[in-house]
N, C-alpha and C positions, 0 to 999 in steps of 0.2 A: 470432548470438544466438538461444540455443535459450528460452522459455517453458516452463516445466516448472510442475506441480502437484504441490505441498510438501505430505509425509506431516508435518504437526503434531502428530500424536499420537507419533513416532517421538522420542524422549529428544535423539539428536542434531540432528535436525533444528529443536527446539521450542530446540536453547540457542542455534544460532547465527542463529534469526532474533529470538528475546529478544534475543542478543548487539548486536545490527542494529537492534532496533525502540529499544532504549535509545540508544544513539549517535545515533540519526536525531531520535528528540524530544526528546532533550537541543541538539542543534543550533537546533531549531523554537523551544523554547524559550527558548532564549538569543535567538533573531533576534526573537520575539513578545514578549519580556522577559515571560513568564507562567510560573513552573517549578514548576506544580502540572498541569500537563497528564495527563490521565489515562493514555493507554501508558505513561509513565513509572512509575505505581504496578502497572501487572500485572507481576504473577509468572512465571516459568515455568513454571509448571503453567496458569495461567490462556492463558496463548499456546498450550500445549499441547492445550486444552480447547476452543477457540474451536470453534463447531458450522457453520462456512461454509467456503467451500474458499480454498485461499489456493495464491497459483502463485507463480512466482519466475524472476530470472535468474541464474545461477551461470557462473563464470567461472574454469574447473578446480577447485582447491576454495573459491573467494570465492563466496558470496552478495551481489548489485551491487543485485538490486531486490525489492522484496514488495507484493504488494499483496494484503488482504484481503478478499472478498466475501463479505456475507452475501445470500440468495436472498431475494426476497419470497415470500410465500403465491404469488401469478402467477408462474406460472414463466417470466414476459418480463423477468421487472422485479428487480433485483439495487440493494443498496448496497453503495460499496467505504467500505469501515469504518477501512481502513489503508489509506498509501502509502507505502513509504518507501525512501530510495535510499543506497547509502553514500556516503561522504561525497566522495570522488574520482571519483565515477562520476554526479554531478548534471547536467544540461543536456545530455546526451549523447542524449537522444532515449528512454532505456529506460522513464522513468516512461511517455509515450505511447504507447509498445509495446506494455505490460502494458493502457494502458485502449485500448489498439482491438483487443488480444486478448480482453478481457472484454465490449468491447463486440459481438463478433460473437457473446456468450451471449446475450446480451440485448437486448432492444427498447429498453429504458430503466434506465438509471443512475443513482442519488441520490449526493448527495456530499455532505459539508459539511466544511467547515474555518475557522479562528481568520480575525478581519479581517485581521488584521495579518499574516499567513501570506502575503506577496507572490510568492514564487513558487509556491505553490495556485494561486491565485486567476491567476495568468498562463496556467498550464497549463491548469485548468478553465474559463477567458472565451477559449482563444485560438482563431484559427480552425480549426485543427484540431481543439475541444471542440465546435466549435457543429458543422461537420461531421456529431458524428455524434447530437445534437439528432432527440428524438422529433417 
């Protein structure tokens, strides 16, 4: 499993993680019973636009994970703004891939996600999250 950092400004690249970001919180969704979640309303051009870098797993031509960072002003300190996995490819390890990839950018990581988002909230309380705890 290679890590790569996803040109977003690149037309193909910006539809198939729109393609990706929509499936994934339309899934979140349905599980939080909330379907006004905001990914859901960006654009392609808004995914396009995002000013943070965003990496990814791809799987010959599949896209399997994304995750979004935006940098703080402190160049220690980062929020992942997105996570998201396709749908065949959850629990498989990739989503903690991407955050102990991000995490050796940065000293410290902010996160937040829906209460009701149970497997967030498994991922970011588990011991491998507290791990890597500033």
């Amino acid at each position: 499993m290679e890590i790569t950092r996803l040109q977003v400004a690149e037309p193909p690249v910006a539809k198939g993680i729109h393609k990706l970001q929509l499936e994934s919180y339309q899934r979140e969704a349905s599980l939080i019973e909330y379907p006004h979640l905001p990914p859901l309303r960006e654009s392609f051009e808004e995914v396009a636009n995002f000013h943070g870098v965003v990496y990814g797993v791809q799987r010959k031509d599949a896209l399997l994970d994304v995750i979004f960072v935006e940098p703080a002003k402190e160049a220690t300190a980062a929020t992942i703004a997105k996570l998201f996995v396709a749908e065949n490819e959850g629990r498989k390890g990739i989503g903690c891939s991407l955050v102990t990839f991000v995490k050796t950018r940065y000293n410290t990581l902010y996160v937040s996600t829906a209460e009701r988002n149970e497997p967030a909230i498994r991922l970011y309380q588990s011991d491998f999250a507290k791990s890597f705890a500033s």
